[in-house]
N, C-alpha and C positions, 0 to 999 in steps of 0.2 A: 504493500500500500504506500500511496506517494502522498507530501504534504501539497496539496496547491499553493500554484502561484497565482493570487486575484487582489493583485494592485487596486484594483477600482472596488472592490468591495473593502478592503483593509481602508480607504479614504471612505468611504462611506460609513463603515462605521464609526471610525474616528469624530468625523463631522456631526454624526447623529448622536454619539457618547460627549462629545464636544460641544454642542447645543446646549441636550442638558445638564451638564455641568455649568456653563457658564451661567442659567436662569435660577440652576441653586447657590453659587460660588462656589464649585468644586471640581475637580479634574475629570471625574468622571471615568479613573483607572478602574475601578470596582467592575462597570459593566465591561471596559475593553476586554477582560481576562477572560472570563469565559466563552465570547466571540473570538479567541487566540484561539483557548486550548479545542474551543468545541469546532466550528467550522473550518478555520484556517489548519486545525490539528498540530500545533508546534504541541513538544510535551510541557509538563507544569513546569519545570527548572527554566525553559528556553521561553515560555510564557512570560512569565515574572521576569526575567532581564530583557526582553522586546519592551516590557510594560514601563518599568523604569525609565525605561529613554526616552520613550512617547510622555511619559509624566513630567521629566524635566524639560522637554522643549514646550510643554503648554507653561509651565512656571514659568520659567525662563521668558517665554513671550509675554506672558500677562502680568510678570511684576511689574514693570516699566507703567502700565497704565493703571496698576494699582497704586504705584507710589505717586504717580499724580492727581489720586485722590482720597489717597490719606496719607500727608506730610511726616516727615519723619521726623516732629515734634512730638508727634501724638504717639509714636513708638518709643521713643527714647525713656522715659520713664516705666517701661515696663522692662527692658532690656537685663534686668536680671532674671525675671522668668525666660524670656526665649532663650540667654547665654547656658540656664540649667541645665532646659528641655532640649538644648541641643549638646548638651553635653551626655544625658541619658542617651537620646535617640543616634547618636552616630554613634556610638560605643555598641548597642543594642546592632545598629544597622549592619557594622561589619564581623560581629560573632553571628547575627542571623543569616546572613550573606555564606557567610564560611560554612556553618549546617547545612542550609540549602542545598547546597552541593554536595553534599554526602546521601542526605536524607532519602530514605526508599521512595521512589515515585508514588507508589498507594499510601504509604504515609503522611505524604508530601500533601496530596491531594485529598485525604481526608481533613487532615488541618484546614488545607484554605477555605473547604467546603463551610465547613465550622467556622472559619474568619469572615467569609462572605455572608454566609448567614447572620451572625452576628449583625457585620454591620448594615444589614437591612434590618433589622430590627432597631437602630438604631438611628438609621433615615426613617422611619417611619415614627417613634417618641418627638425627635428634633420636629416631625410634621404636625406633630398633636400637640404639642407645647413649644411656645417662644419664651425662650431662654431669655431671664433677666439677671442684668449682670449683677455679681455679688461676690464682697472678696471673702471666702474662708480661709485663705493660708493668713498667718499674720504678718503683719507687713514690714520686718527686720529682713535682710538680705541675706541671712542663713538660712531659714526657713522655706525663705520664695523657692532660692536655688536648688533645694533638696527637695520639695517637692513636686517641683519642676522636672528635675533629675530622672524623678523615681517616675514621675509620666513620660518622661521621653525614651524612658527605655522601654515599656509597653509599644508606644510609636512606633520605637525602631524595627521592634520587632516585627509588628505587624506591616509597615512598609518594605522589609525586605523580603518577608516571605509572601506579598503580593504586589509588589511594585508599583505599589499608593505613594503618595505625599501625605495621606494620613489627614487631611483635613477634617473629614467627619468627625475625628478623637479629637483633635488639637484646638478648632477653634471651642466648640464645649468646653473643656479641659480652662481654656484663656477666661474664658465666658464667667463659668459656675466658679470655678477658683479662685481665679486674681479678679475679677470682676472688671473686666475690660471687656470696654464699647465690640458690638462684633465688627461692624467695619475695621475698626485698628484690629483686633482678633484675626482677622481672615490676611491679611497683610505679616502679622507677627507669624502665621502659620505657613506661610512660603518661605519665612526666612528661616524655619527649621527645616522644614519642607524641602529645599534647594541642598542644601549640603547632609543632608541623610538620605537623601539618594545619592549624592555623585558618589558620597562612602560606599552605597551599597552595589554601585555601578562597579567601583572600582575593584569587587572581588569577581566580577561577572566576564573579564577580559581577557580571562585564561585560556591557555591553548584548548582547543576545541569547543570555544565556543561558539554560540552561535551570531554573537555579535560578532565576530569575527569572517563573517559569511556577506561576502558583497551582495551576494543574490538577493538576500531575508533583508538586507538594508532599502535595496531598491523598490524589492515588491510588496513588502510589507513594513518594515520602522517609518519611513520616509513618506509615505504615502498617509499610513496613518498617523503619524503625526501634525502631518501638512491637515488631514481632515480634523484631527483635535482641535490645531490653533485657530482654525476657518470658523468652526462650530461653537468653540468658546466665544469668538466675537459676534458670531451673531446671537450666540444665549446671551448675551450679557446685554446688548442694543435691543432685543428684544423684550428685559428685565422687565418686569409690572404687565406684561399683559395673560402671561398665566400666574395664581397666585403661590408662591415657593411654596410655601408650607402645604401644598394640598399637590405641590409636584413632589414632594421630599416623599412622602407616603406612596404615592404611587410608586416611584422609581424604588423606592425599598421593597414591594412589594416584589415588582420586576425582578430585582437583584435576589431576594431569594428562591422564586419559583427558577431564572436564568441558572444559578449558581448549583440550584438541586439537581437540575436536568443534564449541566455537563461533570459534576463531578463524583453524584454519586456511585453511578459504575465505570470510573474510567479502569481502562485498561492498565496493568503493569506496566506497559511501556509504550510511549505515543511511538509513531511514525514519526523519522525524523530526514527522509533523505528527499530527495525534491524529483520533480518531474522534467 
């Protein structure tokens, strides 16, 4: 059995995962994975580092017009929770990153199953309730950082072994904890977000990989990530005419029936050689 090569469907889904992402503020890695492992058939290891790079070129494109609309005044006094949270979450990112590549395929893929589930359960609460900010860490600079820390290693984890930025967790986490605005929240969340992938990239570059593969770059990273950045911008120009919190619930709902159907019986080992 062979992986297809369908350039135009990896942009299309990208652009349709990219959409709604940008109408709820989120990347929207969650559904690319299971259109990876299920249609496109890469196996879950080669899934999850395609997914990473699709994840950093949407940050990477849409920090720039995020930081044009929330100043980096409004972040600077938060800067000892995101200094924490990225000190849990790359530490977590590159011991998860190193498992990954050990870990048995069917184990591999039961986990994510359970991680994806989760976090549709999670877009669907965020849908039922709007989060008002409130600080419970106390507000001395030991405290923020340590439990900042001890969240960004969950993050970490859970970004490297699905090639999230982890938004769903982080901006909550900013939100319910330090009690910051979500606009500055969602901005503070890329800048964890941004260098707990490249950490998690950087265990992913190893010989035989599949980044390593001109072909998978062309007809599918590139393509869908071009359809991510396209889709983010127009979810985001779009903003206010579906209302988020009734997309959040849907899309969660999505993401676990999606998530059920490609990963409860995957096989031992996906097809990995090309046509």
């Amino acid at each position: 059995m062979t992986r297809p090569t369908r350039p135009v469907f990896s942009f299309g889904i990208g652009a349709l995962v990219g959409t709604a992402g940008g109408l709820i503020g989120l990347g929207g890695a969650e559904f690319r994975l299971p259109a990876l492992v299920g249609p496109l058939r890469f196996s879950v290891r080669e899934a999850v580092a395609i997914n990473l790079v699709a994840s950093l070129i949407v940050l990477a494109v849409a920090f720039p017009f995020r930081a044009a609309a929330v100043p980096w005044e409004a972040i600077t006094p938060h800067l000892p929770a995101v200094l924490g949270m990225l000190a849990g979450s790359m530490s977590a990112a590159w011991v998860g990153a190193g498992w990954l590549r050990r870990a048995p395929d069917k184990l591999l893929g039961r986990l994510i199953l359970i991680l994806l589930v989760a976090l549709g359960f999670v877009l669907i609460a965020e849908g039922m309730s709007v989060p008002t900010p409130v600080r419970l860490v106390g507000e001395g600079l030991l405290p923020t950082m340590l439990v900042a820390a001890a969240c960004g290693i969950i993050i970490g984890l859970v970004s490297s072994l699905l090639g999230v930025a982890g938004g769903e967790l982080i901006i909550p986490v900013f939100i319910l904890l330090f009690g910051v605005d979500v606009k500055v929240a969602g901005s503070m969340s890329m800048l964890v977000g941004i260098p707990t992938i490249v950490v998690g990239l950087l265990r992913h570059f190893g010989p035989g990989s599949v980044l390593r593969e001109g072909p998978v770059w062309r007809m599918t990273i590139l393509p869908l990530g071009a359809g991510s950045v396209l889709g983010a911008i127009i979810g985001a120009l779009a903003l206010g005419l579906v209302p988020s919190q009734a997309l959040k619930i849907g899309l969660g709902i999505i993401l676990i029936w999606s998530a059920w159907g490609v990963f409860r019986q995957l096989p031992s080992n996906n097809p990995t050689t090309h046509e």
